[in-house]
VOGU-3710 file (C-alpha; in Angstrom, 3 decimals, decimal comma):
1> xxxxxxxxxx> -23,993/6,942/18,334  -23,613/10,694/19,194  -20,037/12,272/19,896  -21,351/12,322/23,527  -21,409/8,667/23,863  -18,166/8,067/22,274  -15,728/6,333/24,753  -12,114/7,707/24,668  -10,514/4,135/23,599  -13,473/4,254/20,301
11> xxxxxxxxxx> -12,116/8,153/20,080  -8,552/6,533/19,776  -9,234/3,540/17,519  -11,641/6,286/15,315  -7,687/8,582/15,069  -5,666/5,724/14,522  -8,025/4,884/11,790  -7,901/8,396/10,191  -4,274/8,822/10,277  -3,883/5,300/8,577
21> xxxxxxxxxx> -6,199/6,359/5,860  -5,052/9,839/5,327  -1,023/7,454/5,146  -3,098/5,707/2,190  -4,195/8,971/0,555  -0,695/10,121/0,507  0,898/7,138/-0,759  -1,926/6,913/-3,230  -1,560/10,694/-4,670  2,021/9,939/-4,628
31> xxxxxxxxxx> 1,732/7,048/-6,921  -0,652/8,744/-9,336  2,133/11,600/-10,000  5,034/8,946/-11,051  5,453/8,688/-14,696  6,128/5,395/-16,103  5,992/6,294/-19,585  6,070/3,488/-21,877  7,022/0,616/-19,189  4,341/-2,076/-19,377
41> xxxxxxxxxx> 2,027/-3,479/-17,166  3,614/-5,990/-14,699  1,799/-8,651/-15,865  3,643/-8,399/-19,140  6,763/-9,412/-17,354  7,730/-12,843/-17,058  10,221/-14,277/-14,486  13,382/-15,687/-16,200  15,165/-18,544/-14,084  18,741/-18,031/-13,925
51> xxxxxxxx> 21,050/-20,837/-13,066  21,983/-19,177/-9,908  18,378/-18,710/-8,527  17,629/-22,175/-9,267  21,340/-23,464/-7,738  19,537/-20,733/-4,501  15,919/-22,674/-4,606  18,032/-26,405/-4,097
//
């Protein structure tokens, strides 16, 4: 499909799409400059059940 033959609501959808991804890019680059040092991977966490989040799940 040539730019001619684009319609203006494709044109629309095609910005809305950019300007999403360029969001992502930017949260993404933002992310990769934090410095977490020595705190592990999530996964190395495990979720401790206090009394009151179990009294909160009754």
């Amino acid at each position: 499909m040539s730019q001619a033959e684009v319609t203006p609501r494709e044109a629309a959808h095609r910005a809305a799409v950019a300007a999403t991804a360029d969001h992502i890019r930017s949260v993404v680059a933002v992310l990769r400059e934090l410095d977490f040092g020595d705190t592990p991977p999530a996964f190395a966490y495990r979720a401790a059940a206090t009394k009151e989040t179990h009294d909160a799940a009754q």
